[in-house]
Every structure is written in structure tokens, then in C-alpha cells.
N, C-alpha and C positions, 0 to 999 in steps of 0.2 A: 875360646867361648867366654861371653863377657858372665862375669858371676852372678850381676843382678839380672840378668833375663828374664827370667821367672816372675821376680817379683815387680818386674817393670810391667811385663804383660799383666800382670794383675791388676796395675793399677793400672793402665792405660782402658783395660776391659771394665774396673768397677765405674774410670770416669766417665765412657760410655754412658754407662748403666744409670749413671747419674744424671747425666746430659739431657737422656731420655725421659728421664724421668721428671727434670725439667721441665722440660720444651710441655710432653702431655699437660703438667698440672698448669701452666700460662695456658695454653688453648682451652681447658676443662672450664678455669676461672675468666677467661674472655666470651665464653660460652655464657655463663652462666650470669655474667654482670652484663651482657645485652639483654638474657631471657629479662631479668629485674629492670631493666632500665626499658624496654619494652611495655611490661607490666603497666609500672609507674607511670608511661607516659599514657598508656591508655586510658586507666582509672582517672587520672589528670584531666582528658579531653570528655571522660565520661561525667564528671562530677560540674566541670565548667557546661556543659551542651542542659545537664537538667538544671543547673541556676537560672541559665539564660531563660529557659521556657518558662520557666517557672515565674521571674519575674516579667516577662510576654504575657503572660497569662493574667496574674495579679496587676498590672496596667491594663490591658483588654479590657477586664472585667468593671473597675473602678472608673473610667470612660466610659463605661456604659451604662453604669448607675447613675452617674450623674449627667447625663444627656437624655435618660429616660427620666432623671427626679424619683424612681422609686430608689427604696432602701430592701434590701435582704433582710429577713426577719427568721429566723428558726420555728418550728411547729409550735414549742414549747411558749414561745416570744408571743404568737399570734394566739393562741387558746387563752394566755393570762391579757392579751389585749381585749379578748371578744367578751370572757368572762365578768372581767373587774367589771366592766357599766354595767351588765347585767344582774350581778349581785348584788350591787351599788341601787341600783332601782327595786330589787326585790326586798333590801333591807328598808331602801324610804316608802314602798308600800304598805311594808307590814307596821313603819311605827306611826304613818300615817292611817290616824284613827278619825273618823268622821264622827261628833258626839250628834246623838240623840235630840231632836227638837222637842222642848222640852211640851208637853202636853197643857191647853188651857182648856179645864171643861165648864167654864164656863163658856167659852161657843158653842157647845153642845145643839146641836138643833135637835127638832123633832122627826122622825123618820117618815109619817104618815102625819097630815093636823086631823087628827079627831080624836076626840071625848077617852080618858082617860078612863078606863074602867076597872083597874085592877092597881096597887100600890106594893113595892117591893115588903113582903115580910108575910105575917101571917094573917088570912081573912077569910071572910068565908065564900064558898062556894054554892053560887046556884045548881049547879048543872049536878053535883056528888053529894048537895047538902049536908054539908061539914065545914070544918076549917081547915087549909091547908097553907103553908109556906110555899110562899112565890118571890124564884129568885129574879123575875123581869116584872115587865109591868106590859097590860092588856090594852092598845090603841084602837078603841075603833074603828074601823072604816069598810069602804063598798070594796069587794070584787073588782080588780084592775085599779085599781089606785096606785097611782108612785110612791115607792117605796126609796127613800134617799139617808143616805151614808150620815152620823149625826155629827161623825168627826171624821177627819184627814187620815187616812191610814192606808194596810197594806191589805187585801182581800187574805187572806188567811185560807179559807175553807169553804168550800160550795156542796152542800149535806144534806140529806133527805130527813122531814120530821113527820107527824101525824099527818093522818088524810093524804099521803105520798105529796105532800106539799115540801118547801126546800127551802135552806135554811142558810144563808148567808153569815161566815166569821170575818169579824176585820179586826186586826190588829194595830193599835194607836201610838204603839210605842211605852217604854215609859212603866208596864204592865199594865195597859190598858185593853181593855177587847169589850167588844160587841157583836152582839149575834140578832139576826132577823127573820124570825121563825113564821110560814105560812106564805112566800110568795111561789105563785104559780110559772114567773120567768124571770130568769136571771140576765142581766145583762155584761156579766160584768165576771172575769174568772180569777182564780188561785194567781199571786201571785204577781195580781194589777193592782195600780198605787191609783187611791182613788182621792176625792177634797171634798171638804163636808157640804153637803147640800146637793151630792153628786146623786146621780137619779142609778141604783143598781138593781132593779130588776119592780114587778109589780103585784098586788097581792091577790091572792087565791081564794077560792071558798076555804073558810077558815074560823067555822064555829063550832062550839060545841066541845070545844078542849081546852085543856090550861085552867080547867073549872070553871070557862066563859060560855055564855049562851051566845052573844052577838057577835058577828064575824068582826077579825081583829086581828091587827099584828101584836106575835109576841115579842117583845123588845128587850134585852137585858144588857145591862153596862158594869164590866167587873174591871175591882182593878187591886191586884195584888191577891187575887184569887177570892175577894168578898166579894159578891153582891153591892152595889152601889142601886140608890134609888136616883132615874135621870130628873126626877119632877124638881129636884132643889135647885138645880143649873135652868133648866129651862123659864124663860121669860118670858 
């Protein structure tokens, strides 16, 4: 019997065991560097297929802006477009100031022509027999007579006075106003731009008040909230 037997089968059984063990881990590792190699190649054809579209897409798009001539704008782009002019024109309206014409009263006309019967200040009274302050002045005239605007302005105020007669405010500008106390129709309302000598309504029964006997418009012209007498302008 040869003496190493034993220890020959040992080894011939451990190179087996090794052999095997071999051969497995080459198969495990050909295994597993196809699974990777696999992998890779897919992510590879997956990442090249969305460049491509992606630039398909980004040329599509930019051929067709510029064959339509529009541009793409964001919401944000287009409210600061629509905005700007209109802020733009809301600030040149508010610093566009329209000045004031300035008032001459010396054009002053007469509202009614007749006979002057009463002067701004204090005088006396037939109708109460006393003296009283008068802030207008007392125009003679008939029942239906035209009553007209003495300066250029703005109707202000259409108002009931004595005898349920009605009472005309115009504004001239400047702090200027006038009032026309005793007409029976008005032609004329709140609000309307009238030019001197304009005809705004006609006079009414209209005696017996203001401390006057004879029928009469009462006329008063303030400006800067005094009393002005019109007899000094009037020509």
C-alpha cells in the first residue's frame, strides 16, 4: 500500500472542492456583469430616446413661432405688459392739471335790463319800513321776462326761494358765484356749462319780498364769500 494515499485523496478531493468552487464563482460573476452590462445599456438608450425628443420638441416649437411671428410671453410678462401703459396714463392724468380761466368781471352783463332798484349794502325798506342789509341787488322787471346768465360758468344749484319761486346758483370759477332769485322756469340744470348772456330760465310773480314792492329779480354776485355790488362792472 502506497503510504501517501490518504493524503493524496485529500488533496485530489480538496482540488475538487476548489475546482468547483471556481467554475461557480466565474458563472455567478458572468452572471452578474451581463445583469450590469444590460442595465447600462438600457439607461444609455433611455437617456439618448429623451434627448432626442426633447430636442424634436424644442425645434417644433421655435419653427412655429417663428412661422406664426408670435413670441411666448409668461402671465407674469403679459400683466406687467398690459399694466405699464395703463399706470403710465393714469399717472399723466393725474399730473395733467387743467388751470382755471381766469375770471373778467368786467363782462359782467345784466340778467334782466331794467331799472335798478335796490344797491348791495344797507338801505331802507318800503315794504318792512326800516333799514336792512342787502347782500344782491333788486332788477325790475314784468313777469316772463328772460332771465340770462351775467357770466360764463357752471349751473351749481336749481332751489326754491319765496313765493315757491326758484332760484338759480352758477358757479364762475375763481370763487366766484351767482344766484337768481324769483324765476317761475328754469331752463337750464345742475351741472350744465352755460356763456354769459345765455338765456337760463324766466321771471315769476316776484313782489313784495327782499324789502321790494315792485316785481323784480333778485341778483347777488359773491366772490370769496363777500357780497360784491354788480352796478360797478356793469356799463
Amino acid at each position: 500500500m502506497w503510504p501517501f494515499e490518504n493524503s493524496l485523496k485529500n488533496q485530489l478531493r480538496s482540488q475538487d472542492l476548489m475546482k468547483k468552487y471556481r467554475e461557480w464563482l466565474k458563472r455567478w460573476n458572468f452572471k452578474g456583469n451581463r445583469l450590469n452590462v444590460l442595465l447600462f445599456i438600457g439607461l444609455a438608450l433611455a437617456v439618448t430616446m429623451l434627448s432626442a425628443y426633447g430636442i424634436y420638441n424644442w425645434k417644433y416649437s421655435t419653427a412655429g413661432q417663428q412661422a406664426s411671428g408670435t413670441i411666448v410671453v409668461n402671465e407674469s410678462a403679459k400683466e406687467n405688459l398690459v399694466s405699464e401703459p395703463a399706470d403710465s396714463f393714469r399717472q399723466l392724468e393725474q399730473e395733467t392739471i387743467i388751470p382755471e380761466v381766469p375770471i373778467n368781471p368786467e363782462e359782467m352783463v345784466k340778467p334782466v335790463m331794467g331799472h335798478v332798484l335796490t344797491n348791495v349794502g344797507i338801505a331802507y325798506s318800503d315794504v318792512f319800513q326800516d333799514y336792512r342789509y342787502n347782500t344782491g341787488i333788486a332788477l325790475e322787471a314784468n313777469p316772463g321776462s328772460e332771465v340770462k346768465a351775467a357770466l360764463a360758468g357752471t349751473v351749481a344749484l336749481i332751489s326754491t326761494c319765496e313765493r315757491d319761486m326758484l332760484q338759480v346758483s352758477i358757479d364762475h370759477g375763481n370763487d366766484w358765484q351767482s344766484s337768481y332769485s324769483g324765476l317761475e322756469q328754469v331752463v337750464v340744470k345742475a351741472g350744465q356749462k352755460v356763456t354769459e348772456n345765455e338765456i337760463i330760465g324766466s321771471l315769476g310773480e316776484y313782489s313784495q319780498v327782499n324789502g321790494v314792492k315792485p316785481n323784480h329779480l333778485f341778483f347777488t354776485m359773491v366772490n370769496n364769500g363777500e357780497p360784491i355790488d354788480p352796478n360797478i362792472y356793469w356799463k
